[in-house]
Legacy VTK file of the C-alpha trace (Angstrom):
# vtk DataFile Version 3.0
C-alpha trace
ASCII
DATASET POLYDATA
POINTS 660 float
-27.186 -4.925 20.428
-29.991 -4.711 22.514
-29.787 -1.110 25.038
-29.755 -2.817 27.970
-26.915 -4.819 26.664
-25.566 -1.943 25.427
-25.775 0.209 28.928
-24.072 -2.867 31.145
-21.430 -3.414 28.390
-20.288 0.324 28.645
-20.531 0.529 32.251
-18.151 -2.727 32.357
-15.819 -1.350 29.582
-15.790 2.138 31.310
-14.716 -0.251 34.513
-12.312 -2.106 33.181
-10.533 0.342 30.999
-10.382 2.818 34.129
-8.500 0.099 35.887
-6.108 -0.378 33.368
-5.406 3.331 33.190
-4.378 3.143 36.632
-1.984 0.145 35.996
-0.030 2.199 32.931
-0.203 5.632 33.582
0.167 5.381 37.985
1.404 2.090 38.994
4.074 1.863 35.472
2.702 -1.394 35.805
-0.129 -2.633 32.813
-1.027 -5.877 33.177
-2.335 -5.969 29.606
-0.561 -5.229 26.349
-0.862 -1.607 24.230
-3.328 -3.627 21.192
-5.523 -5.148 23.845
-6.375 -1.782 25.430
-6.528 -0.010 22.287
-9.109 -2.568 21.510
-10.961 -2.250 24.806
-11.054 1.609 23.490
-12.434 1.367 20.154
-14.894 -1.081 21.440
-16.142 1.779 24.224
-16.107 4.068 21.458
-18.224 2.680 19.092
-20.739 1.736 21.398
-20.832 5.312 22.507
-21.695 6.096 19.041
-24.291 3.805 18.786
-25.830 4.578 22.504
-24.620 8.492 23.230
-27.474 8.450 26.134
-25.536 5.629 28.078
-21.931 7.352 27.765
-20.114 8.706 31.325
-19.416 12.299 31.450
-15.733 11.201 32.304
-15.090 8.110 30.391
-11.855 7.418 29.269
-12.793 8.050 25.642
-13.140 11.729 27.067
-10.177 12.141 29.106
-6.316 12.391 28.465
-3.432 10.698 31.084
-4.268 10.381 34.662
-5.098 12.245 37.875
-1.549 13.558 39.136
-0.480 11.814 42.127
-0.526 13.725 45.642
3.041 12.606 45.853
3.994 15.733 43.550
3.438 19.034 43.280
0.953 20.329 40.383
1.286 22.450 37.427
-1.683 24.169 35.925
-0.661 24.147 31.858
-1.238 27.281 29.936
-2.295 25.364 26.859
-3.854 21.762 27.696
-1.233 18.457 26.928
-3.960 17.029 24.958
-3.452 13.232 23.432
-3.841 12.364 19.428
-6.605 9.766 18.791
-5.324 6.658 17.045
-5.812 5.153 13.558
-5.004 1.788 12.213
-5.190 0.833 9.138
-5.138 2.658 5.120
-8.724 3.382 4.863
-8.517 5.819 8.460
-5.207 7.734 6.872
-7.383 8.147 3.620
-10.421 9.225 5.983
-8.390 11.156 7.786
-6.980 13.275 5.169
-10.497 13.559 3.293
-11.683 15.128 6.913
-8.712 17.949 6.498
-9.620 18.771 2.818
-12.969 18.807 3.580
-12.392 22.142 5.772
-11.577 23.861 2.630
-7.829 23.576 3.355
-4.817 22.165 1.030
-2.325 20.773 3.810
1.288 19.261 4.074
1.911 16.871 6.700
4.574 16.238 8.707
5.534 12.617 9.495
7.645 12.123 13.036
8.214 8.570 14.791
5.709 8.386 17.565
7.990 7.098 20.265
6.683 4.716 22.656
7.450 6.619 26.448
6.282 9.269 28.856
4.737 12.392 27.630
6.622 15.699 29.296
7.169 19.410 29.307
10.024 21.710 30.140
10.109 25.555 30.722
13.088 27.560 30.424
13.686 31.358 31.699
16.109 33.440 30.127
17.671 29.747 28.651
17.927 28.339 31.736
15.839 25.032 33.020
13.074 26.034 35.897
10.278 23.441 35.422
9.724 20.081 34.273
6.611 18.446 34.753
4.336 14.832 33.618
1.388 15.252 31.328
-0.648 14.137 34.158
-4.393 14.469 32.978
-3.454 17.080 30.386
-4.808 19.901 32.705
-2.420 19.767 35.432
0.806 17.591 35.589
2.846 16.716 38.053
6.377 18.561 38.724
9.034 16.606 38.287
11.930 19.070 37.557
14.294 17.491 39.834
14.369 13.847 38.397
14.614 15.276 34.444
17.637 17.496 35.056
19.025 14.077 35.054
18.307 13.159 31.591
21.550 14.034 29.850
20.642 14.540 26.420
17.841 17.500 27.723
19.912 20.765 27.996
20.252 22.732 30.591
20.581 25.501 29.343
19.514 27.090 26.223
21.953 28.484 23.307
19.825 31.226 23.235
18.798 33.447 26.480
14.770 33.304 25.326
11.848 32.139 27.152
10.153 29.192 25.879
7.799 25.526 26.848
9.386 22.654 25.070
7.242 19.300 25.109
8.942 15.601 24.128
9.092 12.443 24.512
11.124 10.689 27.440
12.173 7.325 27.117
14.088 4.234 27.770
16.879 3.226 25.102
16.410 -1.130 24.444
20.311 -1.215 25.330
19.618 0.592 28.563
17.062 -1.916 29.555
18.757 -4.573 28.277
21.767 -3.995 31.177
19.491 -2.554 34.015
17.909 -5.979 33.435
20.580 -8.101 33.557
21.994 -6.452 36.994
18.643 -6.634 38.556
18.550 -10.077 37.534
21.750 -10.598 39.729
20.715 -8.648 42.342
17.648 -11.096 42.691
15.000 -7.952 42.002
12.118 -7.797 39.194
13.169 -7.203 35.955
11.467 -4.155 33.843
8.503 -5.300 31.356
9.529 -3.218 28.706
11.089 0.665 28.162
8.152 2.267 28.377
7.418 1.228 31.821
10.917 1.179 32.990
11.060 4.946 31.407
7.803 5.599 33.546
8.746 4.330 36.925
12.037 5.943 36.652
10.961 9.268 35.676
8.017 9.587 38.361
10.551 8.342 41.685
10.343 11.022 44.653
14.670 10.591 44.853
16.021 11.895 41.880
18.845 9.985 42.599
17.654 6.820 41.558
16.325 8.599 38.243
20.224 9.337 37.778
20.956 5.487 38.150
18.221 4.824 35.029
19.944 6.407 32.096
16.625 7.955 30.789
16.710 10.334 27.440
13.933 12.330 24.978
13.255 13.747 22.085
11.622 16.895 22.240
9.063 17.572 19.519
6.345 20.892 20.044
6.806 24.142 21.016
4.358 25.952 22.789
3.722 29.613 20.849
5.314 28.836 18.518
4.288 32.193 16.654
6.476 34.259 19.113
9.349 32.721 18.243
8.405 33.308 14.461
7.721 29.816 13.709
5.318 29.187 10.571
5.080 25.578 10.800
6.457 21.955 12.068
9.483 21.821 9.752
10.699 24.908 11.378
9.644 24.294 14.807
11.574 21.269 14.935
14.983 23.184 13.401
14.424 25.401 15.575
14.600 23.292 18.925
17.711 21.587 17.301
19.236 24.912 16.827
18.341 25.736 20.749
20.021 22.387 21.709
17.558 20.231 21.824
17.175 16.611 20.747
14.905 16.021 18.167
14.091 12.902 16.155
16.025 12.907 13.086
13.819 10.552 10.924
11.108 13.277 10.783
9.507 14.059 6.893
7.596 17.072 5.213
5.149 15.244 3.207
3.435 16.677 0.496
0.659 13.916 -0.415
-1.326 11.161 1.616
0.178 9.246 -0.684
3.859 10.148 0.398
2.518 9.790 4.399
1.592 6.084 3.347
4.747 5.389 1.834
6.226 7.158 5.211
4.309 4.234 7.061
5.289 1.330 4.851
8.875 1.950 5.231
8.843 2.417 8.950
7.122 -0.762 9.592
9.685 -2.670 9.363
12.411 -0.155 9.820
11.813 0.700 13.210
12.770 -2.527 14.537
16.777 -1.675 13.820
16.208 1.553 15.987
17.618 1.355 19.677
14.249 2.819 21.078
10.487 1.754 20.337
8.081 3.269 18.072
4.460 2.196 18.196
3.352 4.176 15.477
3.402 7.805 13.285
2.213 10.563 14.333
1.121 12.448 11.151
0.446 16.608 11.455
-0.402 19.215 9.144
2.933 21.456 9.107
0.976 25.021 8.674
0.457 26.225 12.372
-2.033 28.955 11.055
-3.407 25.653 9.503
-3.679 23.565 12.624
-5.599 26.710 14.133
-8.170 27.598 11.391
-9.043 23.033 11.431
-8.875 23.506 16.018
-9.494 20.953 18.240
-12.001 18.597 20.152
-12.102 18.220 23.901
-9.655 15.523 24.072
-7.620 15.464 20.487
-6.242 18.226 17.940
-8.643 17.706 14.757
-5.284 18.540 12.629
-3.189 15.610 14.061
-3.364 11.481 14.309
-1.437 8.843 15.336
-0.876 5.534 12.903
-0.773 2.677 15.446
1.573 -0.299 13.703
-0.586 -3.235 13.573
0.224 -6.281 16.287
-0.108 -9.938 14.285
-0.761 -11.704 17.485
-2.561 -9.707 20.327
-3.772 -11.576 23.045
-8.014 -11.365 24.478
-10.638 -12.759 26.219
-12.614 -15.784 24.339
-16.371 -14.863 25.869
-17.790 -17.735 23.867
-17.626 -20.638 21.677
-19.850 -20.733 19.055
-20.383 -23.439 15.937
-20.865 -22.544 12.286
-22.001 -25.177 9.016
-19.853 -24.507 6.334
-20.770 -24.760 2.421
-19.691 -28.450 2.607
-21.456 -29.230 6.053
-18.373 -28.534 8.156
-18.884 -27.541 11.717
-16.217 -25.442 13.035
-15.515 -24.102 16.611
-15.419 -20.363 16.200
-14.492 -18.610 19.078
-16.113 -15.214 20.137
-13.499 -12.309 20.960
-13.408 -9.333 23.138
-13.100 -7.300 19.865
-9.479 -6.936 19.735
-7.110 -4.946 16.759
-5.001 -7.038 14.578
-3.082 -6.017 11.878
-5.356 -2.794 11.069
-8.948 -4.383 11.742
-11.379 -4.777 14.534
-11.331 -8.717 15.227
-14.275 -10.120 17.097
-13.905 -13.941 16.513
-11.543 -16.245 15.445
-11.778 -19.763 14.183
-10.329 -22.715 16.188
-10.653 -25.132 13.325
-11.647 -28.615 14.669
-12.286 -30.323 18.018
-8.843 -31.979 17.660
-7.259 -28.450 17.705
-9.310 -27.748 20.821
-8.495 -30.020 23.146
-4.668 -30.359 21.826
-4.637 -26.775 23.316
-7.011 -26.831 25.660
-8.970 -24.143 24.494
-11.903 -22.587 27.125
-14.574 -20.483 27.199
-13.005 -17.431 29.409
-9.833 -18.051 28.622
-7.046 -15.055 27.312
-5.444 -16.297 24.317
-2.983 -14.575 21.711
-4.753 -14.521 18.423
-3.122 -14.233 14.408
-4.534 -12.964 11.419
-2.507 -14.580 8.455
-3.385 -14.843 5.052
-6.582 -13.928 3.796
-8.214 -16.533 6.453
-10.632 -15.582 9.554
-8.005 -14.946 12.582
-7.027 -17.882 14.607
-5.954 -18.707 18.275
-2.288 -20.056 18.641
-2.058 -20.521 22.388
-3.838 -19.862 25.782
-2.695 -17.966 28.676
-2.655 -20.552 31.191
-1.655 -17.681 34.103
-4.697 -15.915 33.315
-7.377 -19.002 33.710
-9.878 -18.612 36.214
-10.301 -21.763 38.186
-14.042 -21.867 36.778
-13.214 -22.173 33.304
-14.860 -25.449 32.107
-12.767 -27.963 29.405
-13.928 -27.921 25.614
-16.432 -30.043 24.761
-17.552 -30.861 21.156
-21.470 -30.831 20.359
-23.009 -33.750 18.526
-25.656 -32.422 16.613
-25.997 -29.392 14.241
-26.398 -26.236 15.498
-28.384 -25.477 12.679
-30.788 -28.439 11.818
-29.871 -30.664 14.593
-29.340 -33.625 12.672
-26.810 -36.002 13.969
-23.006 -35.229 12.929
-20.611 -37.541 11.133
-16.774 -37.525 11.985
-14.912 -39.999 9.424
-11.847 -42.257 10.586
-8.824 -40.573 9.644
-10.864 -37.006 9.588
-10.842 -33.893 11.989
-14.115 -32.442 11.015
-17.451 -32.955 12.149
-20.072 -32.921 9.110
-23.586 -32.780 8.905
-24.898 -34.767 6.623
-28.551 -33.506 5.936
-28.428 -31.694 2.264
-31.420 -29.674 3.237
-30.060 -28.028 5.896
-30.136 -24.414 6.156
-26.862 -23.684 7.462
-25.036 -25.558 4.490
-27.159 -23.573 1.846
-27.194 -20.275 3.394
-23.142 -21.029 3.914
-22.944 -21.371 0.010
-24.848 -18.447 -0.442
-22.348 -16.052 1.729
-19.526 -17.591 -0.001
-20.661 -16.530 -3.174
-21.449 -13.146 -2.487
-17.723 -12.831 -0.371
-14.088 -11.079 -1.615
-13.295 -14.746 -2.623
-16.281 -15.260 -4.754
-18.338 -13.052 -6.471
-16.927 -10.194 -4.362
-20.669 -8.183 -4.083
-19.744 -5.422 -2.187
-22.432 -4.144 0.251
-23.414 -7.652 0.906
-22.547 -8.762 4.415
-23.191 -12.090 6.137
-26.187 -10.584 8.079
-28.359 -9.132 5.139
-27.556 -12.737 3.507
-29.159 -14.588 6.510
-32.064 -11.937 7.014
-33.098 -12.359 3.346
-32.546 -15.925 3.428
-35.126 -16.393 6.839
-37.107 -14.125 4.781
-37.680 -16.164 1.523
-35.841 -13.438 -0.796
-32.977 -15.882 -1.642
-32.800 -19.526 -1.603
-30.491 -19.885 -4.255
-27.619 -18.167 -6.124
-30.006 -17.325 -8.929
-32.167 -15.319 -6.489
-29.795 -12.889 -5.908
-29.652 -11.427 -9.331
-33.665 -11.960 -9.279
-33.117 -9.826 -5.876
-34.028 -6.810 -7.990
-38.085 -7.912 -8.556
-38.357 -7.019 -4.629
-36.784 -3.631 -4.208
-39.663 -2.057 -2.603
-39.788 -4.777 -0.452
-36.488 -5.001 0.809
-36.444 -0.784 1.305
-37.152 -1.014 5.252
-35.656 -4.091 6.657
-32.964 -4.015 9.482
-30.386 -1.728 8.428
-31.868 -1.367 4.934
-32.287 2.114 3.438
-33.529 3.104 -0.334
-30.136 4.508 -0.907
-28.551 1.063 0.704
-30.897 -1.456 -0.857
-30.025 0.689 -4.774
-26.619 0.329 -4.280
-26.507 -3.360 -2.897
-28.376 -3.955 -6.431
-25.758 -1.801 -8.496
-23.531 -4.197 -7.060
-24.671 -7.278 -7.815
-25.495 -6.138 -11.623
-21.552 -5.183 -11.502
-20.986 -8.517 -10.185
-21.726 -9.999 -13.685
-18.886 -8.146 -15.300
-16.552 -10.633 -13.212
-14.128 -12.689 -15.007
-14.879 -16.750 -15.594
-12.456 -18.124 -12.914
-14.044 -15.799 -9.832
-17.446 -17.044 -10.835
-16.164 -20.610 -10.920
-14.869 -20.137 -7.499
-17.521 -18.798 -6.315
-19.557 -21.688 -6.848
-17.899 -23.685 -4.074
-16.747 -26.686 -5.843
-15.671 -28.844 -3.380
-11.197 -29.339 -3.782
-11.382 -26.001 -6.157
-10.130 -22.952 -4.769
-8.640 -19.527 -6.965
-5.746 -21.145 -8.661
-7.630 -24.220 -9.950
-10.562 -22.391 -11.048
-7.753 -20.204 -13.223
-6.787 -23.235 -14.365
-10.446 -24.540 -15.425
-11.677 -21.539 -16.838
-8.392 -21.187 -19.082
-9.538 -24.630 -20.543
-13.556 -24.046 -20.774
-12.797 -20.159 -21.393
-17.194 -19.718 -21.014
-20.022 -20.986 -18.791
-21.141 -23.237 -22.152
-17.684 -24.371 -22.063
-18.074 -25.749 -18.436
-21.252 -27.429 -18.991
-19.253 -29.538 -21.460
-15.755 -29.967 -19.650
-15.048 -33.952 -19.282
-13.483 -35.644 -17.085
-10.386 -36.132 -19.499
-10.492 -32.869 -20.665
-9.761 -31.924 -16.695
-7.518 -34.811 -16.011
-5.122 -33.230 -18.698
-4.472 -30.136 -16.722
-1.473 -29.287 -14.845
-2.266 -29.383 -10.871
-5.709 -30.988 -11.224
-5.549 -34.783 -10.124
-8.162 -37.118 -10.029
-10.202 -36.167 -6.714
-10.423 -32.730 -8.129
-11.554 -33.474 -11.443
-14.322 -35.900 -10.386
-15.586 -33.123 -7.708
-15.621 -30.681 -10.755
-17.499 -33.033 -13.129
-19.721 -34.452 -10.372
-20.726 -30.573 -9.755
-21.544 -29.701 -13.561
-24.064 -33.102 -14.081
-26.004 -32.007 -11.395
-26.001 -28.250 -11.761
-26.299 -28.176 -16.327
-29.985 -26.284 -15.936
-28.216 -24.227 -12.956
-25.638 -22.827 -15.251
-28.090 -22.397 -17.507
-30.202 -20.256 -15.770
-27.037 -18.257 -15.198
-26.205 -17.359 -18.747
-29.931 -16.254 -19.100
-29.621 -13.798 -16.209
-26.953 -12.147 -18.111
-23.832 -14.364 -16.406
-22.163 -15.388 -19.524
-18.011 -14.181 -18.704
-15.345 -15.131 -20.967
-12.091 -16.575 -19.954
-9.678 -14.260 -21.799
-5.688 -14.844 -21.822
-4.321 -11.538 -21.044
-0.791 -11.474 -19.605
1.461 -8.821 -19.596
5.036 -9.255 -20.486
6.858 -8.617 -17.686
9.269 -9.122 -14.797
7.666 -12.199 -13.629
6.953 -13.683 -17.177
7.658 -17.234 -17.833
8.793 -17.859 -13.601
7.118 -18.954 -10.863
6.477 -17.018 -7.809
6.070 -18.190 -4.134
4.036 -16.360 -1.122
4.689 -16.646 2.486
3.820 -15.656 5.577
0.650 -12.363 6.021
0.824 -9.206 3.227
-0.464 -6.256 4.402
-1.249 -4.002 0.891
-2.462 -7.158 -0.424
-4.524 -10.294 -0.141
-3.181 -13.525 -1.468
-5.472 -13.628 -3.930
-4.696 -10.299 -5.084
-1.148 -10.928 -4.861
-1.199 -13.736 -7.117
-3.279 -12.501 -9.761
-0.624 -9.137 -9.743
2.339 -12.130 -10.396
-0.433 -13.920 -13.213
-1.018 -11.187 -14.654
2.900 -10.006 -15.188
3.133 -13.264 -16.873
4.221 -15.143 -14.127
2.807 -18.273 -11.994
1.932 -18.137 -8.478
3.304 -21.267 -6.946
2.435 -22.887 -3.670
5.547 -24.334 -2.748
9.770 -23.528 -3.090
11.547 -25.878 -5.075
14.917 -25.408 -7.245
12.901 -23.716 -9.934
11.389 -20.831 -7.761
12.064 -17.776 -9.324
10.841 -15.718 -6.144
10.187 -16.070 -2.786
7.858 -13.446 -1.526
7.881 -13.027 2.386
5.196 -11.434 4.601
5.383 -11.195 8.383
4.982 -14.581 10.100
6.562 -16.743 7.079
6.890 -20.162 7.820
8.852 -23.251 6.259
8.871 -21.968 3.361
11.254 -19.223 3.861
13.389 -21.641 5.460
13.400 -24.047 2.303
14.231 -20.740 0.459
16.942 -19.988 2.129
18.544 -23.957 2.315
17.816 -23.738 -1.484
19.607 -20.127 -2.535
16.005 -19.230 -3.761
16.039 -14.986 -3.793
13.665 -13.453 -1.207
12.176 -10.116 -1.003
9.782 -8.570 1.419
6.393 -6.362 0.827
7.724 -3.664 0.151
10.446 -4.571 -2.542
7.290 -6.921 -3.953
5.189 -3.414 -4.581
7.993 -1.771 -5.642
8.578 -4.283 -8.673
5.093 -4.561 -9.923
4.578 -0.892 -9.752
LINES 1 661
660 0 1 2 3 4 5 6 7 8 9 10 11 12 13 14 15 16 17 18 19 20 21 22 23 24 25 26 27 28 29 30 31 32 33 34 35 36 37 38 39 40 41 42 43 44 45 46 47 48 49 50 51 52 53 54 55 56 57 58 59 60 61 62 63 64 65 66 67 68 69 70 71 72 73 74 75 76 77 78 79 80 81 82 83 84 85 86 87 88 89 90 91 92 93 94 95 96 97 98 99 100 101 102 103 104 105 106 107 108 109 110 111 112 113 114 115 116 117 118 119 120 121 122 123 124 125 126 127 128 129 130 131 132 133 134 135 136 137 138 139 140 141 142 143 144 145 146 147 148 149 150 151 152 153 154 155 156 157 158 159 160 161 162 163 164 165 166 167 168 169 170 171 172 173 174 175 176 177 178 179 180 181 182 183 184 185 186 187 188 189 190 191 192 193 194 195 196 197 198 199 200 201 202 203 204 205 206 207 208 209 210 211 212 213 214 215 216 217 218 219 220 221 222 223 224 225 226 227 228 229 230 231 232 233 234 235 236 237 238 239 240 241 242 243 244 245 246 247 248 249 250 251 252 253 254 255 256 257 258 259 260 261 262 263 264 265 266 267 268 269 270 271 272 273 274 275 276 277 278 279 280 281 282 283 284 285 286 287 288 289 290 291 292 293 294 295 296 297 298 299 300 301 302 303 304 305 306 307 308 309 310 311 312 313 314 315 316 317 318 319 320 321 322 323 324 325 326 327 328 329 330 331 332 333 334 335 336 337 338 339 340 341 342 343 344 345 346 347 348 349 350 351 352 353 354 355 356 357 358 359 360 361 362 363 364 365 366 367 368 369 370 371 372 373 374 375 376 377 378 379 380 381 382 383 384 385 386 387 388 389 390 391 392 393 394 395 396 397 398 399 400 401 402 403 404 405 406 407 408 409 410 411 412 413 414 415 416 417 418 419 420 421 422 423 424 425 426 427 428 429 430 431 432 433 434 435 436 437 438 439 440 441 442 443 444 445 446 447 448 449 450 451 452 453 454 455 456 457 458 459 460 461 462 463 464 465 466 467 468 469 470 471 472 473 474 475 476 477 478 479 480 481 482 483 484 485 486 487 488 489 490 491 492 493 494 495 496 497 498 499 500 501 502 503 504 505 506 507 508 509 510 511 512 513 514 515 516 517 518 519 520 521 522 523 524 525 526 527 528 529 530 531 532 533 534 535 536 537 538 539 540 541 542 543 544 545 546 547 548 549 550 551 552 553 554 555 556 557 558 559 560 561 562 563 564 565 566 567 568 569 570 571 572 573 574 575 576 577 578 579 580 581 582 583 584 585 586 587 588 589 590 591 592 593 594 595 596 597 598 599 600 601 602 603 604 605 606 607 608 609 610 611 612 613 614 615 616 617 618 619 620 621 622 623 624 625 626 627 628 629 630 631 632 633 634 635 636 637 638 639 640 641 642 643 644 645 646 647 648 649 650 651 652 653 654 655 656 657 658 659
């Protein structure tokens, strides 16, 4: 990004974001969900990286809650309220852990529920309740001691006659909602969003009265000192507000490994949802206090704490643009350009929309808000627009006629919902191919993203698959281009000699071959079991095979008569893999295996070769034979045929547990 692009898009996301803070933390009112301001925040972030000199001295990334309303009267904190900054995915806990042990420490964590409500602190004197007050902006908050002698689960007074700040959570229970709802809907009034904004509004009214009426509760999770109270750590911290009367979360865990904190997360992820409160995530700390000292803090965030942010699978953002790609095969597909947007663990910045047909059946725009998916191992998709949030402007889809690429005239066949270009020489088609086979479905070269494929495709360095393991002639060339370092441009090479070492059916795959995906290839490369087998593969030879009909055999052979000195070339480069038969005996052998819905430990692919590998076969669809049904979030029809059938079905985490 250009830095002029760079200085209006922070100025606009420093905008924006400060008007949503308003909404949630002032009004109890967000007119956007939790994953599309997240979003909006790692977005501001990483641009603030990138361009430090274009950063506000009080942009949101730097501050914590909000300014306390007039309305109230302030409270100066001894020790700041400060907020934990938010992770997403495996690779942040692992980084996150790495940046502990890196100190020269050896920690424990602690693993507590991050409830989803309002941030708040209580003092006691002599074990008796004198001040309650919001975070506010984590400096000053606003006193609200009135409204939370209310809460009935928060003592009033102590069992012991000590001095002490206690800081929780308070929040809304789903059941409580659930019935304020349902007599506001006879009363003819607004109904609450969700708890956390009923839990707000309720907690920050001038009448305590009407607090009263709202049923509010906490959990109460740091002490402040905790040293004077002879408190060593988290663990004890958190006995010892339960011994003092307070509530505290009981599904809290001392764990001694990142490893254990993962498994914390995996089992929550689904757990949660039977709780009668929300949880947005886990907040993970180290338990030593003297610990969480010696690693300290930043401005806005402890150093020695995080919060894990569950993963939405459908979020909803802005489509800025629509842009068209050529695929290997001369596809043109819509792709839709995101307000970068978190789903399931991952920054998302586009998402396909498939075909024109799928366009206008939804009536997809440029501008529009839309909730997007990320299923599968495919790119994320749009499943519906936000009509309420159209701008009158917004103009209908409209599908281009030529490439975007070579502009040659595009082809859509009766009976088809593609576009194709039909022009062999065109440079989007090849340079398609070439990113394919370099991808985590092909040849799986790590280093080797779509951009350095294009740049050294405009460039002349590759024009073909063979150039890229003839890449290595031009080192000293390539040391120097965009984003190209010696130490990059020697490992992107490691990588691709690596790549050789990859088994028969991932080369196969990556090839392309029109009809032949992961499981065929398998399939083929089982048969041909070498590269000088393929070459020779007939058409009956492939006609024989279970799963491989007629259309894909004739792609295959059609492929291998005009590519024999291709695959030649290929074995004299050093690609010459073997196809060797190695199953393990094992829970799965002999059965066949089904996967639904979107895996989160796992892609598909690597899924499937985990049930191939114990000896069993990864089937695409349920029958009366399945063994297994497998079921990720989102599962479709085929958990339904599973169940009408009596098939057994497991979820993620029972999957991982059996092929550990």
């Amino acid at each position: 990004m250009e830095k002029t692009q760079a200085r209006k898009k922070i100025y606009e996301l420093t905008e924006l974001i400060n008007k949503y803070r308003k909404e949630y933390y002032e009004d109890d009112d967000p007119t956007i969900s939790d994953t599309e301001y997240d979003s909006l925040i790692r977005n501001l972030e990483n641009l603030e990286k990138e361009f430090p000199q274009y950063s506000f001295p009080d942009s949101p990334t730097k501050v914590v809650g909000y300014v306390p309303s007039s309305k109230f009267q302030k409270i100066t904190f001894s020790k700041p309220m400060l907020s934990l900054g938010d992770i997403f995915n495996y690779e942040e806990v692992i980084a996150f852990d790495k940046r502990i042990r890196n100190m020269g420490v050896t920690p424990t964590y602690v693993c507590e529920l991050k409830i989803d409500g309002i941030a708040s602190s209580v003092h006691y004197e002599n074990g008796i309740m004198a001040l309650a007050s919001t975070r506010g902006n984590g400096i000053e908050g606003e006193i609200i001691t009135e409204n939370v002698k209310t809460i009935k689960d928060l003592p009033k007074t102590l069992n012991d006659e000590i001095s002490i700040e206690v800081r929780g959570e308070v929040y809304m229970k789903r059941s409580v909602l659930k019935s304020l709802n349902e007599e506001r809907q006879k009363s003819g009034v607004d109904e609450f969003k969700n708890c956390r904004n009923a839990a707000g509004g309720s907690l920050r009214q001038l009448n305590s009265e009407i607090t009263a009426t709202r049923s509010l509760s906490t959990f109460d999770y740091t002490v402040i000192d905790p040293l004077k109270y002879g408190l060593k750590n988290q663990i004890e911290a958190l006995e010892f507000m339960s011994h003092l009367g307070f509530t505290v979360n009981p599904h809290y865990k001392l764990c001694k490994s990142i490893t254990e904190v993962w498994d914390y997360i995996t089992e929550w992820r689904e757990k949660r949802k039977t709780l009668d409160y929300d949880t947005d995530g886990i907040v993970i700390k180290c338990n030593d206090f003297s610990m969480q000292e010696e690693i300290g803090y930043t401005v806005r965030t402890p150093k020695w704490g995080i919060a894990f942010k569950f993963p939405a699978v459908i979020v909803e953002t802005k489509i800025n643009d629509i842009k068209f790609t050529v695929g290997r095969t001369g596809n043109i597909t819509p792709l839709a350009i995101l307000e970068p947007v978190m789903i399931a663990g991952s920054l998302v910045s586009r998402a396909t929309l498939h075909n024109e047909d799928f366009c206008q059946a939804r009536d997809i725009r440029i501008g529009d808000y839309v909730s997007v998916r990320k299923a599968g191992d495919v790119i994320p998709e749009v499943v519906e627009v936000n009509i309420s949030r159209r701008p009158v402007i917004n103009q209908p889809f409209k599908m281009i006629n030529k490439c975007p690429v070579c502009g040659h005239d595009l082809l859509r066949k009766a009976g088809q919902s593609s576009h194709y270009c039909l022009n062999p020489d065109c440079d989007g088609i090849k340079v398609a191919g070439l990113i394919y086979f370099v991808s985590k479905s092909g040849m799986d070269i790590d280093s080797f993203g779509e951009k350095i494929m294009i740049d050294m495709y405009k460039l002349g360095y590759i024009k073909t698959i063979t150039d890229i393991y003839n890449l290595k002639k031009h080192k000293n060339d390539l040391i120097g281009l965009d984003g190209l370092g010696e130490k990059s441009v020697s490992t992107l090479l490691e990588n691709i000699e690596k790549s050789k070492k990859m088994p028969l059916d991932r080369l196969i795959t990556a090839f392309g071959i029109r009809f032949v995906g992961g499981k065929v290839s398998k399939i083929i490369a089982k048969r041909c079991k070498s590269l000088e087998g393929l070459a020779k593969i007939t058409y009956n030879d492939l006609i024989d095979l279970r799963d491989i009909g007629e259309r894909i055999a004739s792609s295959v052979i059609d492929y291998v008569n005009n590519n024999k000195l291709f695959l030649q070339k290929l074995t004299q480069l050093g690609l010459n893999p073997i196809m060797e038969n190695v199953v393990k005996d094992g829970i799965f052998t002999g059965k066949s295996v089904v996967l639904t819905g979107s895996l989160t430990s796992f892609t598909r692919a690597e899924a499937s070769s985990i049930i191939e590998e114990l000896g069993g076969r990864s089937a695409t669809s349920v029958s009366k034979n399945t063994y297994l049904v497998v079921a990720g979030s989102d599962a479709g029809s085929k958990l339904q045929k599973a169940k009408d059938l009596g098939v057994k079905i497991i979820d993620e985490d029972e999957f991982k547990k059996m092929v550990k």
